[in-house]
DOVEXKOL-941607 format. One record per residue (C-alpha): x, y, z; residue in one letter. Coordinates in steps of 0.02 Angstrom, whole numbers, padded with zeros to 5 digits, always signed. Layout:
DOVEXKOL-941607
XYZA...
end
This chain:
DOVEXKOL-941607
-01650+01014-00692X-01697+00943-00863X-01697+01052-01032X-01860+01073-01118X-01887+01079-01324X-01933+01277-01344X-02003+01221-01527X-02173+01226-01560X-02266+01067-01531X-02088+00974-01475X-02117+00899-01310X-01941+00814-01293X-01832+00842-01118X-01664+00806-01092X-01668+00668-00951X-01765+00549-01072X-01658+00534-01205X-01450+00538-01243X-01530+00666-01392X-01411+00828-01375X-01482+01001-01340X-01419+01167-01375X-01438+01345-01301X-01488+01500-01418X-01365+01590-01472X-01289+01751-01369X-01237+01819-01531X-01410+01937-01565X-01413+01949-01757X-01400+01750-01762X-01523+01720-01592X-01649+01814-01701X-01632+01710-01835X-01682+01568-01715X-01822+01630-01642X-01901+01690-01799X-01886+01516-01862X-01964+01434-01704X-02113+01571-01744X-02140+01601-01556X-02215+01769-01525X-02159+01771-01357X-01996+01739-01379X-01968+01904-01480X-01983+02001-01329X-01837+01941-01240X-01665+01988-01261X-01516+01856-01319X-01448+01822-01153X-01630+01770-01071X-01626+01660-01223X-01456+01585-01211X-01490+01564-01002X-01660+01489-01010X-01710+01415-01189X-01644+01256-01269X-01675+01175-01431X-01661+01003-01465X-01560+00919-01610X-01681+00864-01715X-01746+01047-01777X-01571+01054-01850X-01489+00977-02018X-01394+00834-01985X-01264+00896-02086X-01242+01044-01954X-01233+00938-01794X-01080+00841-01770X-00998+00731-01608X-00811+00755-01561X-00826+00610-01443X-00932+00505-01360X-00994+00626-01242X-00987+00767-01340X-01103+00844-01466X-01066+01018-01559X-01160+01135-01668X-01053+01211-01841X-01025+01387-01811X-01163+01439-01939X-01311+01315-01892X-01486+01378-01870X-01624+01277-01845X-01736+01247-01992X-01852+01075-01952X-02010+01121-01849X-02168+01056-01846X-02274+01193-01872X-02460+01116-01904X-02488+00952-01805X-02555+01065-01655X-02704+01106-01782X-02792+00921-01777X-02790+00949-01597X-02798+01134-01536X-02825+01092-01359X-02659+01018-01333X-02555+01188-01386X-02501+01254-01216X-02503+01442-01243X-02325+01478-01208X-02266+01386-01356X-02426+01461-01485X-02363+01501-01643X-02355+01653-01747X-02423+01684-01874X-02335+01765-02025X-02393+01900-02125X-02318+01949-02298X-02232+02086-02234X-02135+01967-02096X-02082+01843-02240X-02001+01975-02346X-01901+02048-02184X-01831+01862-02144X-01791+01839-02327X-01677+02007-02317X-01601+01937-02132X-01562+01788-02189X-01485+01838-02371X-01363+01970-02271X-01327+01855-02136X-01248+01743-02277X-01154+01885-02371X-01077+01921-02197X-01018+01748-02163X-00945+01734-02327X-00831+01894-02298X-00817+01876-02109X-00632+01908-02085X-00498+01811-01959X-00457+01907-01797X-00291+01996-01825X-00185+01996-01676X-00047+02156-01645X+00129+02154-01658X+00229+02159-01508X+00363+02258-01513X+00437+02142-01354X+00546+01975-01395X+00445+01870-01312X+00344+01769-01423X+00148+01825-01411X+00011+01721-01368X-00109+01716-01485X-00315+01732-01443X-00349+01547-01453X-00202+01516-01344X-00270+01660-01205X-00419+01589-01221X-00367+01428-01190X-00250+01459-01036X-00405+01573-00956X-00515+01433-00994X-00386+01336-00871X-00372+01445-00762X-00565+01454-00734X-00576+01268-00730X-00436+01259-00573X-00520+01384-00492X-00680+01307-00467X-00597+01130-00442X-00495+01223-00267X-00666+01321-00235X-00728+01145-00216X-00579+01082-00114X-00574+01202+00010X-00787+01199+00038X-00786+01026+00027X-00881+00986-00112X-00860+00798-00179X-00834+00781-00379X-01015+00680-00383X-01167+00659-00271X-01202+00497-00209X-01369+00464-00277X-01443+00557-00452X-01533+00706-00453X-01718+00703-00440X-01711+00703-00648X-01553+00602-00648X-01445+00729-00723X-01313+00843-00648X-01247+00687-00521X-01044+00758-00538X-01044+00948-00445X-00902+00987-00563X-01023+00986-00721X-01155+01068-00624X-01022+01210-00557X-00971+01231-00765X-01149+01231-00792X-01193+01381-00674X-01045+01496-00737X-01109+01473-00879X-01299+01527-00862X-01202+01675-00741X-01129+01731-00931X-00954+01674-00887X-00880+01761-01058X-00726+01614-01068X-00853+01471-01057X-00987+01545-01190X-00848+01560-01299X-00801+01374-01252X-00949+01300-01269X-01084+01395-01338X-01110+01302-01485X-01115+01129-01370X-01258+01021-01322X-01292+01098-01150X-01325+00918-01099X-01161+00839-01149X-01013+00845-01025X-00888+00974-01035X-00748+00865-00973X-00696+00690-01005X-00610+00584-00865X-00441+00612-00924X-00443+00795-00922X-00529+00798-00751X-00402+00692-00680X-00257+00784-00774X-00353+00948-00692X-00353+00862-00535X-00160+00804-00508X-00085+00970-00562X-00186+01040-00394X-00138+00905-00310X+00043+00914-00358X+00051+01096-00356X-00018+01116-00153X+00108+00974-00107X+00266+01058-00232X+00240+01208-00098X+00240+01098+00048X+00408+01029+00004X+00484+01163-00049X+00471+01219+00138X+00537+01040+00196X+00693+01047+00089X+00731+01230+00145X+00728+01152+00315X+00806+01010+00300X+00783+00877+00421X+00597+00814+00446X+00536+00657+00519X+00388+00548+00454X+00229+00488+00514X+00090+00371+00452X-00092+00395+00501X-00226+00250+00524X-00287+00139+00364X-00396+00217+00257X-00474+00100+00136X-00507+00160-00038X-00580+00066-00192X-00524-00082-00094X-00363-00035-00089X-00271+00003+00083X-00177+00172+00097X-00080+00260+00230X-00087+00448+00268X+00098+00505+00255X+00148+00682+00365X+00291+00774+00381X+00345+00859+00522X+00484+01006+00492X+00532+01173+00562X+00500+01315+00446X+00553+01484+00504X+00569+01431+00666X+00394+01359+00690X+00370+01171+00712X+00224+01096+00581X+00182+00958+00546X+00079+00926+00349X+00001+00800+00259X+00059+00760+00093X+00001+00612+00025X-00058+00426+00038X+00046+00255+00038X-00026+00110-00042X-00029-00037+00080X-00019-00176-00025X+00111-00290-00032X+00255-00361+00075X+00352-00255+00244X+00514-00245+00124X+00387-00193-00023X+00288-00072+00083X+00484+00014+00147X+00536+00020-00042X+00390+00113-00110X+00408+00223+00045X+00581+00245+00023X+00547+00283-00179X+00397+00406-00151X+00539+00523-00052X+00681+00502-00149X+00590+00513-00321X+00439+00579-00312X+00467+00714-00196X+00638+00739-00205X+00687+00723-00024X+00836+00634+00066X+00795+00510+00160X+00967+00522+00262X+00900+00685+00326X+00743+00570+00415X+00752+00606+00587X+00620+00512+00654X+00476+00388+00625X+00291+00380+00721X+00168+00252+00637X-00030+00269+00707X-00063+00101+00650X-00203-00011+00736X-00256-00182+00742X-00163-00281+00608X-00089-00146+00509X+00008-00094+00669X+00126-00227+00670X+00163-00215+00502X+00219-00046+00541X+00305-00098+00677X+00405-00220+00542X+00444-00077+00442X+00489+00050+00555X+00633-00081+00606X+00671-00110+00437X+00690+00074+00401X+00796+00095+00574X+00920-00053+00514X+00957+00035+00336X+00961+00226+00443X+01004+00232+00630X+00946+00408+00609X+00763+00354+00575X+00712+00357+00752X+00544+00256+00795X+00449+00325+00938X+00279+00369+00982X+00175+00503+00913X+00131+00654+01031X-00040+00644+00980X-00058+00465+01053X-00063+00404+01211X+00075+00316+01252X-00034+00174+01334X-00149+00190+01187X+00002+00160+01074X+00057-00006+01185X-00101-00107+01178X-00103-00058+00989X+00037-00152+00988X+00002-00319+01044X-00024-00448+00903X-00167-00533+01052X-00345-00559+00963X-00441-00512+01143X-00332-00350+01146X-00365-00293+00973X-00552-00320+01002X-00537-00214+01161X-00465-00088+01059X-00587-00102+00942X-00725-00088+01054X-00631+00057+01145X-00657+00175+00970X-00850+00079+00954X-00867+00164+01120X-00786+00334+01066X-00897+00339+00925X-01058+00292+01007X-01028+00452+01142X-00990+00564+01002X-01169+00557+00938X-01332+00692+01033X-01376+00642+01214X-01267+00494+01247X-01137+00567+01337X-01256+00646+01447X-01360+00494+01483X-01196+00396+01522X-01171+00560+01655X-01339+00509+01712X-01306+00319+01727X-01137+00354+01828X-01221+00480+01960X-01367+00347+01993X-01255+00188+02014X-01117+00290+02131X-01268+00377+02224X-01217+00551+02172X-01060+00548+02276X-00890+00627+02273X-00816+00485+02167X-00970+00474+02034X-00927+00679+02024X-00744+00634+01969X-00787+00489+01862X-00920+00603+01761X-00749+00718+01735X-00642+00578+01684X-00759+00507+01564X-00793+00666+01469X-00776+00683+01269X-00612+00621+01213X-00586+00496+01371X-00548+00321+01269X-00388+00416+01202X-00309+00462+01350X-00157+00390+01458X-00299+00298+01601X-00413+00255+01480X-00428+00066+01562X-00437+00122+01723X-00572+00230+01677X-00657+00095+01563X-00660-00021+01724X-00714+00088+01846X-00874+00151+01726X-00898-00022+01679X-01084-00068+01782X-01149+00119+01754X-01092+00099+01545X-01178-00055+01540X-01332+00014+01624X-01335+00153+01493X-01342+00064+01332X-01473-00037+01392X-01556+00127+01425X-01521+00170+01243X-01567+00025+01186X-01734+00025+01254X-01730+00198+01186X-01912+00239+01270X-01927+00421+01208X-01860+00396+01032X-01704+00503+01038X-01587+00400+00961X-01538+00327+00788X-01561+00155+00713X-01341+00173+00702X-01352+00232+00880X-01430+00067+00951X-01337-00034+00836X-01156+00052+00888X-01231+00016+01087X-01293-00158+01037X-01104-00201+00971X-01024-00132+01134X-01140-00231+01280X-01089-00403+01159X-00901-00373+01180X-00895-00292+01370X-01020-00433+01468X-00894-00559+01387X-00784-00641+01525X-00622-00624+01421X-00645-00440+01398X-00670-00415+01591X-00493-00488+01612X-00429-00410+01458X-00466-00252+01540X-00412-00285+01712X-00252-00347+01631X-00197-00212+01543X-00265-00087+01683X-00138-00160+01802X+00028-00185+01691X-00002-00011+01595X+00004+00086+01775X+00177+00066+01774X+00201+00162+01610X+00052+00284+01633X+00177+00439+01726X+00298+00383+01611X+00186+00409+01448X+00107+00573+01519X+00284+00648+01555X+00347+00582+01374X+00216+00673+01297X+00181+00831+01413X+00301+00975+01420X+00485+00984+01378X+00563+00963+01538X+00460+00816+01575X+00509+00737+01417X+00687+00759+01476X+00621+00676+01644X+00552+00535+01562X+00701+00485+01457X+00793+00466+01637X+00655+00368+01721X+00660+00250+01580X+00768+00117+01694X+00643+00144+01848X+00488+00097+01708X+00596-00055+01631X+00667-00116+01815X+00468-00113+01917X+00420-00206+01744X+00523-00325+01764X+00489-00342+01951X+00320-00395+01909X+00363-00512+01767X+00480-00625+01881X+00335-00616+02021X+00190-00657+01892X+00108-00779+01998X+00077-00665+02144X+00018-00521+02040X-00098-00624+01925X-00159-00716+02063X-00226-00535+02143X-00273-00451+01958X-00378-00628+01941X-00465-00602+02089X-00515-00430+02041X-00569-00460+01888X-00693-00603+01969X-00747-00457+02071X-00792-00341+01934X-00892-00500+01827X-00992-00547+01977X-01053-00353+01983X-01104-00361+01782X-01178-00544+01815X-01054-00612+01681X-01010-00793+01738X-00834-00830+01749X-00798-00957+01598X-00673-01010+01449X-00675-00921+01283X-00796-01020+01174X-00659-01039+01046X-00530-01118+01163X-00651-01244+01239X-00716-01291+01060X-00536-01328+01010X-00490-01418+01186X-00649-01540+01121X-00572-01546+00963X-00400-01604+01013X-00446-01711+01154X-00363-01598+01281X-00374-01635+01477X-00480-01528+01570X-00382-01343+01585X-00409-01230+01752X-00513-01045+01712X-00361-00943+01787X-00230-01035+01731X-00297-01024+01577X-00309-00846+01570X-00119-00819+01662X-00067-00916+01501X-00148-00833+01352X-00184-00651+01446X-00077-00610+01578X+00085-00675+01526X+00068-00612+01345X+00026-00444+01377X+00171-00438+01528X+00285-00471+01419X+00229-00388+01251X+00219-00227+01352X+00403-00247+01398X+00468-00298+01248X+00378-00140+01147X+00434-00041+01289X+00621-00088+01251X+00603-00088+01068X+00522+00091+01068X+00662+00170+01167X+00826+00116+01126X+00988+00194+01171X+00983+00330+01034X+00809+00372+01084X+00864+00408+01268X+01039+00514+01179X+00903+00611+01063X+00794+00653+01242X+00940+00707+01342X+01005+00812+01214X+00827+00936+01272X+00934+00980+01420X+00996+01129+01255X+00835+01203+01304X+00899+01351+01464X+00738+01296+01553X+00803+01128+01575X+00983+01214+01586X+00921+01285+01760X+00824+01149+01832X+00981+01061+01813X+01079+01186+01903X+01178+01225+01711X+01261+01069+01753X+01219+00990+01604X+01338+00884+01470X+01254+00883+01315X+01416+00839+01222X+01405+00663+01304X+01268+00617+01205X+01299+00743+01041X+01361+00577+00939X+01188+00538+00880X+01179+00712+00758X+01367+00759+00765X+01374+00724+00555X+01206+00856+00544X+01321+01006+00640X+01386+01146+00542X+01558+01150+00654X+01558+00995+00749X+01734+01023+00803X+01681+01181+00887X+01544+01095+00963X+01616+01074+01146X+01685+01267+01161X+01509+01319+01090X+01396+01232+01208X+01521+01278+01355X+01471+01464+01268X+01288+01424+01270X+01278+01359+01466X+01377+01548+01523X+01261+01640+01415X+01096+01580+01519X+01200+01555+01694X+01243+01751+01708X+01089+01829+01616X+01007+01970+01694X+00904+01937+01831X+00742+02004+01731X+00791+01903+01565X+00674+01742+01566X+00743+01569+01535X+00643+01494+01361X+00563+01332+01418X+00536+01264+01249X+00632+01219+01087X+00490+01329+01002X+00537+01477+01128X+00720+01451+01098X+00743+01458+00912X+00618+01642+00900X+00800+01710+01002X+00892+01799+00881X+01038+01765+00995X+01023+01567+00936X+01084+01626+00778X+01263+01678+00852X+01271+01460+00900X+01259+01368+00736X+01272+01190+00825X+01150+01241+00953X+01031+01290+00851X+01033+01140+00710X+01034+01044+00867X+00866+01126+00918X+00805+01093+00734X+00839+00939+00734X+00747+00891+00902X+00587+00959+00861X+00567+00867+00726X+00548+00722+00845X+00354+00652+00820X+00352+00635+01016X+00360+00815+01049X+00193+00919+01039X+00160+01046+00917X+00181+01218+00960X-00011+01248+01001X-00026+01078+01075X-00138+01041+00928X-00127+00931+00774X-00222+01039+00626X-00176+00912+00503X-00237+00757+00583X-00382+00873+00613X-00448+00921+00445X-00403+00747+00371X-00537+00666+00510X-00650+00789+00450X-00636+00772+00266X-00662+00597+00294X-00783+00591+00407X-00893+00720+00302X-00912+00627+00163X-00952+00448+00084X-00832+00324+00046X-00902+00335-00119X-00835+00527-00142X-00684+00505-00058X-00557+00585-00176X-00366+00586-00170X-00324+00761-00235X-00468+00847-00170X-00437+00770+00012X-00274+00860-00039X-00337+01013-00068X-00461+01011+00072X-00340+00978+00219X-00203+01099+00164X-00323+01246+00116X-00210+01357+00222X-00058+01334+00076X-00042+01490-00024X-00048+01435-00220X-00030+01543-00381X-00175+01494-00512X-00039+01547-00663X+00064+01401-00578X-00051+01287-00610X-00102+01321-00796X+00075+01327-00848X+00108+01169-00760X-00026+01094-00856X+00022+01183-01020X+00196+01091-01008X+00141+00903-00974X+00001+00904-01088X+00056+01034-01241X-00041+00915-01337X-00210+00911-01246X-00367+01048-01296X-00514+01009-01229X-00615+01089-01376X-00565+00896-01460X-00583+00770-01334X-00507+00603-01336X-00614+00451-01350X-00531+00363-01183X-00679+00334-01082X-00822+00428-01017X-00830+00387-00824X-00792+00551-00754X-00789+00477-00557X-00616+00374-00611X-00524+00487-00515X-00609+00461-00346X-00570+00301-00322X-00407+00300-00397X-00261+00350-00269X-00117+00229-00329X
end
């Protein structure tokens, strides 16, 4: 809201000039002093702190002698100003146009000698005012003295209302200007509200400030903003170094202020429960070897972490940026063995394989894939996509388990292709029902989002794109849902591995046959969507271009489609699990679940090489585990075998089996295991801080602050903290480095 002139026949507002305007005074003797000088009747009847909450004056009813800037962006009142310049007769050429809450009194003789008196004491008492005295402690410590209390409460207010907004939410600055254009950053309207509330530490602070200045330049904002930020990640790794080992893992792109950054996580065990935290971005820029230096440099130096105690690696990655990440997680495996790469558990494993391939027509699927996600997040689409499947299949048995494949969340799971080509007719017959959007229930985005998918999916490329991958990723589908499903079928998977890599390779040396029959269905599925079977545009314009002889539709597409993705699949396949991988997975049979499926005949020694240099006693190791199989074998018929790592470490026995239980620790780190609840908080409340906002309010440290509201932080922390790096700053004298105060949202280098 603007600020109006209280003086008499002053009809100035703050949003229409930079001129600087000040509240009355909370201090009564010298708010009196004010409003008789205004010589507003009505005034008189209210008490100082109406005055000082609702009532502004503007700079020019003051000497310019007692109004002074400490910055650019900050004007200040002396301690003993009171306004003196009014105009006090122009409203009599014109008496119509004095509004009657500003009329003026008039003074008798009796009122002039009182003010004379006021005013006369008011300056003996200024000239004898004395300095605040401040006790003697009788303690060694040395004393702080008012200013400095004042100062570190004036902190300490400022950090609370900066993790208030945080943890609600709140972006440092709206995206468009008030309806006055004033107030646009939420941390100067916050300050501003405490304020009017009577917030004691701010009066003090700033009671003798233009109330439409800022309180805060950039700087100290930002300087505000990374001791939160550093503070909320200082506890998270205090927790990972207790622990130990961790593994990493790197969430999608996230673009900001042009700039490409990664979401880092670590995943650790902390007090015997598996988490898994965000704690800061990665810039993108540069080179693979660039991109594993800074990486390697944010652990070591910034965060003080070992980066020998690494256990594992899981990059989300997609289109482009995924294999760069697949460049670097190699690079980091060749300079640590440790640093196992492997999928994460909260992506499908087939998900995580088409990612993969470098093919334009696959990364456009997958593209369209999270189009098509989106679109069937928004009101009524999923439902009229239910409808579209039950009226193509005839409401039969099948259309009944397609609706329950193709629920929310169905583009991220392990069949997503064979789902996508099985809904493919009834999809396309409900985005032209959205499209045509007869009853006017969805968006302008909506139609736009359906408009982009029907392009891509009545394209004949796509069609075979799909069919394609449907067909070669069936052989790792039960191999991906075991990898990333309970323990024991994690410890399955890692011994199917040769049955997955063998039927691969079956169907690579008999590509002709196979393509020849996943050809001929996809020709079946086109001819249903009445998409003619053709040549990419792009190919046949470059076959004109280079004079090439006429090329054959399917052995075009077993050329640039099938082959590829045959054997890009296998190679990833083979890359992702390599013969430590497989060690790492068979060491689960630790878990006594696994233990008795496999009769106890387990020999976990035979693949202990991979972490014997993390073991407290390796040369115990074999007597210990031969310990830990007769424990489980003759336990009492009513004690329970733990089926999890999580189930086996909360056994206070585990304790008595130091090897066993680092061992344990060590393996859960492992990004392909699920969390403990089967849920990923972290990756949770960072889509939602994201997807909340603007790109224009994204903001490093409150992103910070906002997913990792659940980490316990001391205020007093923070303001010593700040105290320490900047014993030079006060914000009572502002620098004169800029006045932006949205720097900080964009900057996250």
């Amino acid at each position: 809201m603007p600020n109006f002139c209280a003086a008499p026949n002053c009809t100035r507002k703050s949003t229409e000039s930079d001129l600087a305007f000040f509240r009355f005074p909370r201090d009564p003797e010298r708010c009196k002093l004010w409003v008789e000088n205004c010589r507003r009747a009505d005034l008189e009847t209210k008490t100082s702190d109406q005055l000082n909450k609702h009532y502004r004056l503007c700079a020019k009813h003051f000497d310019p002698a007692m109004v002074y800037k400490t910055s650019p962006y900050r004007t200040v009142l002396k301690d003993t100003a009171i306004p003196t310049i009014f105009d006090l007769t122009s409203h009599l050429k014109n008496p119509n146009t004095m509004r009657h809450r500003k009329r003026i009194k008039e003074l008798t003789e009796e009122d002039l000698r009182k003010i004379k008196e006021r005013r006369l004491a008011s300056s003996i008492d200024q000239l004898v005012k004395k300095e605040p005295t401040v006790e003697e402690s009788n303690n060694d410590e040395p004393q702080m003295s008012v200013e400095e209390k004042e100062y570190r409460d004036y902190l300490r207010l400022q950090f609370e209302i900066l993790l208030m907004m945080g943890k609600q939410n709140i972006p440092l600055k709206n995206d468009q200007a008030s309806e006055f254009g004033h107030m646009s950053n939420n941390l100067q309207a916050l300050l501003d509200v405490r304020m009017n509330a009577g917030d004691e530490v701010l009066r003090r602070r700033f009671q003798d400030t233009a109330v439409n200045s800022e309180y805060l330049s950039s700087s100290h904002q930002n300087q505000l903003l990374d001791v939160c930020e550093n503070t909320v990640r200082e506890e998270i790794l205090m927790e990972v170094r207790e622990s130990r080992f961790f593994s990493i893992i790197t969430g999608e792109l996230v673009e900001f202020a042009d700039e490409g950054q990664l979401p880092v996580y670590l995943r650790f065990v902390s007090q015997n429960i598996l988490r898994e935290e965000f704690v800061d971005f990665l810039l993108f820029e540069g080179s693979e070897f660039e991109l594993v230096e800074r990486l390697e440099s944010q652990l070591t130096e910034r965060w003080g972490l070992s980066i020998e105690d690494c256990r594992g690696q899981a990059h989300k990655a997609t289109g482009s940026a995924s294999t760069k990440m697949k460049a670097v997680a190699a690079l980091l495996m060749e300079k640590y063995p440790l640093v196992l790469h492997m999928p994460c558990s909260s992506t499908a494993l087939n998900i995580h394989l088409s990612h993969s391939l470098p093919f334009p027509n696959v990364q456009n699927l997958m593209e369209t894939l999270r189009r098509i996600s989106a679109l069937f997040e928004a009101p009524f689409t999923l439902d009229e996509l239910h409808k579209a499947v039950s009226v193509y299949y005839q409401k039969s048995e099948r259309s009944e388990a397609l609706i329950q494949n193709c629920a929310a969340g169905w583009t991220k799971e392990h069949n997503v292709f064979d789902v996508l080509l099985e809904i493919l007719p009834p999809l396309l017959l409900c985005i032209e029902t959205i499209l045509d959007n007869t009853d006017g229930k969805f968006t302008a985005q909506v139609m736009a989002n359906a408009y982009a998918v029907t392009e891509t999916l009545a394209d004949f490329e796509m069609v075979v794109t799909i069919v394609i991958l449907k067909n070669v990723l069936t052989f790792t589908r039960a191999f991906g849902r075991n990898l990333q499903g309970k323990t024991l079928d994690v410890f399955c998977a890692a011994n199917s591995l040769t049955a997955v890599l063998h039927s691969l390779n079956e169907v690579n040396d008999n590509i002709d046959v196979y393509h020849e029959f996943w050809y001929e269905e996809a020709l079946n599925m086109a001819g249903l969507l009445g998409v003619p079977e053709n040549l990419p545009r792009l190919f046949i314009r470059k076959q004109r271009a280079s004079e090439m002889g006429e090329v054959q539709v399917e052995a075009y597409y077993k050329e640039y489609v099938t082959v590829p993705v045959m054997c890009g699949i296998m190679q990833e396949v083979e890359d992702m699990f390599s013969e430590n991988n497989l060690k790492a997975f068979k060491c689960l049979s630790l878990v006594p679940g696994i233990m008795g499926q496999m009769k106890f005949n387990t020999m976990e020694e035979n693949y202990a090489d991979v972490y014997r240099s993390d073991l407290p006693s390796s040369d115990t190791l074999t007597a210990e585990l031969h310990c830990w199989r007769i424990k489980w074998k003759h336990r009492g018929k009513e004690v329970p075998l733990p089926n999890t790592i999580h189930e086996t470490l909360q056994l206070p026995d585990v304790n008595f089996f130091p090897n066993v239980n680092t061992f344990l620790k060590v393996l859960s780190t492992l990004p392909v295991l699920k969390l403990v609840d089967s849920s990923n908080a972290a990756v949770e409340r960072f889509q939602a801080y994201f997807g909340k906002l603007t790109a224009s309010q994204w903001n490093k440290s409150l992103a910070m602050l906002n997913i990792n509201t659940h980490v316990k932080y001391d205020l007093d922390v923070m303001v010593d903290k700040y105290c320490r790096l900047y014993p030079e700053e006060d914000p009572g004298v502002e620098s004169e480095e800029g006045t932006d105060l949205e720097v900080k949202g964009s900057n996250v280098s």
